[in-house]
N, C-alpha and C positions, 0 to 999 in steps of 0.2 A: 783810294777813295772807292773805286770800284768792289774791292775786295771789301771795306768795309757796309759799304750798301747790299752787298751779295749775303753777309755775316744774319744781318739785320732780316732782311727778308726771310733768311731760311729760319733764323731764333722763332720768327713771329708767325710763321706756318707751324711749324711744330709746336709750337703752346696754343694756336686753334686746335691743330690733331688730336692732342691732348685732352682740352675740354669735348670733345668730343667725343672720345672713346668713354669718359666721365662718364658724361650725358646718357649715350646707350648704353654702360653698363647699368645706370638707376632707372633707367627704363625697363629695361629687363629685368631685375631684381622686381621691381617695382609687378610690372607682371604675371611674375611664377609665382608672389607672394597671394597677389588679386585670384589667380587659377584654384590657389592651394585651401583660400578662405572660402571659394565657391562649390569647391567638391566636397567639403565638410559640410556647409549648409544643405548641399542636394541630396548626402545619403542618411540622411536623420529623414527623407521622405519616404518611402519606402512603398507605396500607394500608388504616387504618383510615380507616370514617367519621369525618368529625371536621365542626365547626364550619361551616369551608370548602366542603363538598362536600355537604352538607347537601341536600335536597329545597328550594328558593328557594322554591318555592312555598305550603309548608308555613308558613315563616317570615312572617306577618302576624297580626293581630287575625283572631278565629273567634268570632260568634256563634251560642250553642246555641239550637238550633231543632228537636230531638225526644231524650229523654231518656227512659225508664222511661214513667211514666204523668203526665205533666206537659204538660199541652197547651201549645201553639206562644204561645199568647196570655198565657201565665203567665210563660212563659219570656224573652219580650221584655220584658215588664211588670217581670221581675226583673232586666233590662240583663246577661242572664246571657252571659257569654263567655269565653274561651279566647286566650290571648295570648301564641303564642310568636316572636313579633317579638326578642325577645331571642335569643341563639344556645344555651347550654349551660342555662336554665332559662327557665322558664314561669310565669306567673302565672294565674289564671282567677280571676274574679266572678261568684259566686251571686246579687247581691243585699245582700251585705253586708258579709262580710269579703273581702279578698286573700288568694286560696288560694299558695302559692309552692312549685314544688318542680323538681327535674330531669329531663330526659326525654333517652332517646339512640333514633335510628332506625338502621336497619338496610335496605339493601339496597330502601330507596325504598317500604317495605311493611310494615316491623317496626317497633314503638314499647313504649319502656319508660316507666315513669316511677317516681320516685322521691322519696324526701326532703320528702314533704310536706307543708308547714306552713300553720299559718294564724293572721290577725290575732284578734282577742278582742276586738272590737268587741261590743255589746249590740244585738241585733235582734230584732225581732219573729217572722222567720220565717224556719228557717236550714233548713227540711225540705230543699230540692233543695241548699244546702251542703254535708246533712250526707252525703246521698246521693251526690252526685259524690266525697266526699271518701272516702266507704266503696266506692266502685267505681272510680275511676282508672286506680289501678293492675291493674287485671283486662282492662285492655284492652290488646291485644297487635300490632294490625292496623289501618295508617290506609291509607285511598285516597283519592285528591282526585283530583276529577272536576268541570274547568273551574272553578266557585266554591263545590264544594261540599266537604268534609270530611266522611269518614264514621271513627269509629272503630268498631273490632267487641272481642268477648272470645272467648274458646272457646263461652262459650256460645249465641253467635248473636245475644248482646246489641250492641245500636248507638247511637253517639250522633252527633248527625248536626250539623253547623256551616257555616251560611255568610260566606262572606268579606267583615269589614264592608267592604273598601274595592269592593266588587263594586258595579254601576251596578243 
């Protein structure tokens, strides 16, 4: 009885494993095809910034390293960073959820950003979350400088990020 209760259980995990390997390989399929349609429509622009012509440098992981009033030592502690490795959206982590949203530059100087959403994960402490999440978009003005990332607002506020893949 036991042996065949043991039979059963393991058949019926392995046919969830199964739909599940399914599931993320059409996700994935699903999109490199969404990447592949979007970088054809961006270089027929030619004008505009696009994807393509992007700041290279901009494009890798960015850890935050001065924020508002949140010392350097909290901010590592919270594995907090900025990840626009991606081309037409961004991800950042506070600490806990996956922030996700859009950003476009301008003219190697200008940054917008947009569309930002986030997971709904349960954590103990989303304060610098909630704060990046209420200030983002107020930031207008990136400079990089060797491994550093600065973004600014109008109001002379800064957030400043170094390049995790920096030596």
């Amino acid at each position: 009885m036991k042996k065949q209760l043991f039979s059963l259980l393991l058949i019926a995990f392995l046919a969830v494993q199964c739909q599940t390997k399914k599931a993320t390989e059409s996700t994935t399929k699903t999109d490199s095809t969404t990447t592949e349609k979007e970088t054809t429509k961006t270089e027929t622009m030619p004008q505009k910034e696009t994807k393509m012509n992007r700041n290279k440098n901009l494009n890798r992981i960015w850890i935050l390293v001065k924020f508002e009033n949140f010392d350097e030592k909290k901010l590592k502690q919270m594995e907090a960073s900025l990840d626009f490795s991606k081309t037409e959206n961004a991800t950042a982590n506070m600490g806990c959820n996956t922030l996700n949203f859009s950003y476009k530059t301008q003219n190697n100087s200008k940054i917008s950003f947009s569309d930002v959403s986030s997971t709904k994960m349960m954590c103990l402490d989303i304060t610098l979350e909630n704060e990046f999440k209420n200030k983002l978009n107020t930031f207008t003005t990136y400079k990089i400088e060797n491994h550093k990332l600065t973004l600014t607002n109008d109001k002379k506020q800064e957030m400043v990020f170094i390049a995790q893949d920096w030596d």
